[in-house]
C-alpha positions in Angstrom: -12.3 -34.3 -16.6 -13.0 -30.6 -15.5 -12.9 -30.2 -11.8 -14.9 -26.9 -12.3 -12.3 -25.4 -10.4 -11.7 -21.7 -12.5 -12.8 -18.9 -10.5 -12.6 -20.6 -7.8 -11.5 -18.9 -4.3 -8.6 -21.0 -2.5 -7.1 -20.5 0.7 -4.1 -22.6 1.6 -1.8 -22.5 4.8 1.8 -23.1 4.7 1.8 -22.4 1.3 5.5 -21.0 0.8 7.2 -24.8 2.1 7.1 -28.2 1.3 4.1 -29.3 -0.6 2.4 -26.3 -0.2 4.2 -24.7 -3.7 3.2 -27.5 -5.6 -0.5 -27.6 -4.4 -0.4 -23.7 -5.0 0.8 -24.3 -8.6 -1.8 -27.1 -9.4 -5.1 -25.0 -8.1 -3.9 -22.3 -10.0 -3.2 -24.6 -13.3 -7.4 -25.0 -13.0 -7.5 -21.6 -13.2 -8.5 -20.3 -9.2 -7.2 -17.6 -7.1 -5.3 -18.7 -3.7 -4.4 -16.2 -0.9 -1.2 -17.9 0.4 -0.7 -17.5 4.1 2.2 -18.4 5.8 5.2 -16.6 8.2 8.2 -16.1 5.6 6.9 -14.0 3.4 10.2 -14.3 1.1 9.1 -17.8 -0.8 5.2 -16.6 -0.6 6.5 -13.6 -3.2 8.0 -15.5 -5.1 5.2 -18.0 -5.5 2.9 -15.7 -5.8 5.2 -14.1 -8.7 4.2 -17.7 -10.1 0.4 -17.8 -8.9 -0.1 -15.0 -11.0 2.1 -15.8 -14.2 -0.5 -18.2 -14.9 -3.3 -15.5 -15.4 -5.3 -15.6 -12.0 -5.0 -13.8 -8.9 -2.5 -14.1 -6.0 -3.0 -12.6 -2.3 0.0 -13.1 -0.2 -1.2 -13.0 3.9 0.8 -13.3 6.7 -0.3 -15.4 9.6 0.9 -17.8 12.3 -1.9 -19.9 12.3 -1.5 -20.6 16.3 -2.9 -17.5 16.2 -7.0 -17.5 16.4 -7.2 -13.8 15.6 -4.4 -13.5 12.7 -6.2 -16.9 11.0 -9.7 -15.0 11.4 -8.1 -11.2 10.1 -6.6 -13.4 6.9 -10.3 -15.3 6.4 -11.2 -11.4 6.5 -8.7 -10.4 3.7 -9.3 -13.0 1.4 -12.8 -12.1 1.5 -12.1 -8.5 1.1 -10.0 -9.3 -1.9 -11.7 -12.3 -3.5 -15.5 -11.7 -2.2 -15.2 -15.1 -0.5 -13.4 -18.5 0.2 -14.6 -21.5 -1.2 -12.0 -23.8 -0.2 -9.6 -24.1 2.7 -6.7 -26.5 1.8 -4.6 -26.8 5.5 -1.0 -27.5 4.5 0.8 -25.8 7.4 2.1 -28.3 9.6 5.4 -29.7 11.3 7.3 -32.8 11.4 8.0 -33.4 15.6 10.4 -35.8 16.8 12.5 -38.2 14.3 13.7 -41.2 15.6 12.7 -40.5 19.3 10.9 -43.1 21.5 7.7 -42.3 23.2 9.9 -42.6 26.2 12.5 -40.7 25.5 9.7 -37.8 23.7 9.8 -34.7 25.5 6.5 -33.3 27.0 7.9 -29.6 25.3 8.5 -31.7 21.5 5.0 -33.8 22.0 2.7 -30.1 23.3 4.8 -28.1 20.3 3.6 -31.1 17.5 0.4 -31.7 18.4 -0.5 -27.9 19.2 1.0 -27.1 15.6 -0.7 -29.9 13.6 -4.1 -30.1 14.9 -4.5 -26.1 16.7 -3.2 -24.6 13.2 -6.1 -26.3 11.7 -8.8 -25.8 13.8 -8.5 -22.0 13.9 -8.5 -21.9 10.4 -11.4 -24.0 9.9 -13.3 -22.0 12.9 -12.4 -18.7 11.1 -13.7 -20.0 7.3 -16.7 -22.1 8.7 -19.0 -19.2 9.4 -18.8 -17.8 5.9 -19.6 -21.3 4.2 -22.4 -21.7 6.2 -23.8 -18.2 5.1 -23.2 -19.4 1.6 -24.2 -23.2 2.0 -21.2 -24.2 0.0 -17.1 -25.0 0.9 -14.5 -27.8 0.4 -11.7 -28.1 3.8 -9.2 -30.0 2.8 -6.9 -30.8 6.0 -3.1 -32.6 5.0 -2.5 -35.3 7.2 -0.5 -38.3 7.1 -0.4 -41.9 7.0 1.0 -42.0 10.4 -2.2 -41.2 11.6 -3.9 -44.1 10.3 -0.6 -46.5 11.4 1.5 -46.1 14.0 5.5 -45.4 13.5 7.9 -46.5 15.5 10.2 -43.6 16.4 7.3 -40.8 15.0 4.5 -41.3 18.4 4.4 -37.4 19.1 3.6 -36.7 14.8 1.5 -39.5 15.0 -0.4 -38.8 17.7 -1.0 -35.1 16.1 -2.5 -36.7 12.6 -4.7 -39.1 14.4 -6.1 -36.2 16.3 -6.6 -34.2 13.1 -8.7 -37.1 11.3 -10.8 -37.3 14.8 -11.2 -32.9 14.1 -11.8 -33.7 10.5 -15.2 -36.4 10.5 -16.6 -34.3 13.4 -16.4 -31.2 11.5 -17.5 -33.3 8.5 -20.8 -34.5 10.3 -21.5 -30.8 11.8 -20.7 -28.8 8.2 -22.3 -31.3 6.2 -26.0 -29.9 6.6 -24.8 -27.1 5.7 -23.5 -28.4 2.5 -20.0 -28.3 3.3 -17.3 -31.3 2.8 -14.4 -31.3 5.2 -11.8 -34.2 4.5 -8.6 -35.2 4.9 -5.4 -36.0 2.8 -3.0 -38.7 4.1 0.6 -38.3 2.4 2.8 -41.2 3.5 6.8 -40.1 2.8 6.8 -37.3 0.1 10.1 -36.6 -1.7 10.8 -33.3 -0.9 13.1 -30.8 1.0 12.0 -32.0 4.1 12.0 -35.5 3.2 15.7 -35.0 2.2 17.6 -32.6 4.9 15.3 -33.5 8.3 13.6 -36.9 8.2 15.9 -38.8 6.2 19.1 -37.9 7.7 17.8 -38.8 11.4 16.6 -41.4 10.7 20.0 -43.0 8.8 22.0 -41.1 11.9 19.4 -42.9 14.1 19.9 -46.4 12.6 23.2 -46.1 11.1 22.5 -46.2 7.3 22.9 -44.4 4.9 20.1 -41.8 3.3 19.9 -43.7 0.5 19.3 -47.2 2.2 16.4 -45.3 4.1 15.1 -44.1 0.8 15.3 -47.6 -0.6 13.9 -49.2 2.4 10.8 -46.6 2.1 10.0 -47.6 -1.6 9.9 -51.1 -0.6 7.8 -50.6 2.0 5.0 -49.7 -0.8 2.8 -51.6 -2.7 4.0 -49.4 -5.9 7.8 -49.2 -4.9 8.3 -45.3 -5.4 7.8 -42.9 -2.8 4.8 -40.1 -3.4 5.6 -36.4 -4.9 3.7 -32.9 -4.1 2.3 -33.5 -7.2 0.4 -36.4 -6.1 -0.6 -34.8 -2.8 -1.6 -31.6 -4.6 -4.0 -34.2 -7.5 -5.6 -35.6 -4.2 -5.9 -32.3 -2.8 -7.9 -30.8 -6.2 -10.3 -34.0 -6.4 -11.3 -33.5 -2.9 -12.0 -29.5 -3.2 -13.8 -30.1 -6.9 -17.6 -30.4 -7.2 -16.6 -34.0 -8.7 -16.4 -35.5 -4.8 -19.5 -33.8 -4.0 -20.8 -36.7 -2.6 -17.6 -37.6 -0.3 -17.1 -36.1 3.3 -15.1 -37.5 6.2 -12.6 -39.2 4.1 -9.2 -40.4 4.7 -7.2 -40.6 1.1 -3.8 -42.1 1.6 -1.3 -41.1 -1.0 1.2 -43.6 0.2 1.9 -46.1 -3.4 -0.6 -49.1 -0.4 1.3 -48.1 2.4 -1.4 -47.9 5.0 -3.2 -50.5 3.2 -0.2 -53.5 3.7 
């Protein structure tokens, strides 16, 4: 199926870590260009070195997306360079407390989390909305997880930080969506991945005394498939929801969790 995706403008946050590569990579397989905004600018060169080795465009912004007037100067680049945005894909996020109690959650880790997952995403989507108004058309896509549709034992400040994304997500959905514009949400449970390997999974094994690899294990079986999800799948969820083929959805929470949220 075509997801009508070529020539398509993309903006992604967080682009240069974790999952944000991989959705990169995929958008640009459909043949769009994607301004990449994040702080390092080391791994955004180098994906962008990638970006562009499969024939579209690349344009590599820095922004701290705390930052209402750097998100709305890179929203002014991209349009500059590209002529417009038609998707926003919010990757940039953070990870909070591991293995911490609510109790024992510190108000400075639980205002950092929650400022970082659900601020970051709000001034990009304030800074982008305007324009797809003007132009009746845009696809948000904001990267969330399924702790914000379950609880986690040991993750309340993270959790607390997706749930409140989702709740920024449908109302934007039911303000934009007059306007012709779908704002939705994808729900990654555990994806394999750097940070997956060197900062959740050892605190939680140092947490519990196991091993990384009986976490790991313990994770898979926690899923109705019994494999724990990739970037790649993030990234297929992430297309689908910014194609014209889920024209019709808005508001939406997609796990991409093997069942997780659904056991």
């Amino acid at each position: 199926m075509d997801l009508f995706l070529a020539g398509k403008k993309i903006l992604v946050t967080g682009a240069g870590k974790g999952m944000g590569p991989e959705i990169c990579l995929c958008f640009a397989e459909e043949g769009a260009d994607i301004a990449i905004l994040g702080r390092d600018m080391a791994p955004l060169n180098e994906l962008a070195a990638k970006i562009e080795g499969l024939g579209v465009r690349a344009l590599v912004l820095s922004c701290d997306v705390l930052d209402a007037a750097q998100c709305e100067a890179a929203v002014s680049a991209t349009v500059e360079a590209f002529g417009q945005v038609d998707v926003l894909v919010n990757v940039a996020g953070g990870t909070g407390p591991v293995g911490t109690t609510a109790w024992d959650t510190t108000s400075e880790a639980f205002d950092e989390i929650v400022r970082l997952n659900m601020t970051g995403c709000f001034n990009t989507m304030r800074a982008v909305l305007p324009g797809m108004i003007a132009r009746r058309y845009g696809k948000i896509v904001n990267v969330g997880g399924t702790f914000g549709l379950r609880g986690r034992a040991g993750r309340m400040a993270y959790s607390a930080s997706k749930w409140g994304l989702r709740g920024i997500t449908k109302s934007t959905a039911i303000e934009a969506g007059p306007h012709n514009i779908n704002v939705n949400i994808v729900a990654p449970g555990m994806v394999d991945g750097p940070r997956f390997r060197t900062k959740v999974m050892p605190a939680v094994a140092k947490a519990r005394g196991l091993t990384e690899e009986e976490v790991i294990a313990e994770h898979a079986a926690e899923y109705a498939l019994r494999r724990i999800s990739t970037a790649r799948d993030v990234a297929a969820a992430c297309l689908f929801l910014a194609s014209d083929v889920s024209k019709q959805i808005t508001g939406v929470d997609l796990p991409v969790d093997g069942g997780w949220a659904a056991l």
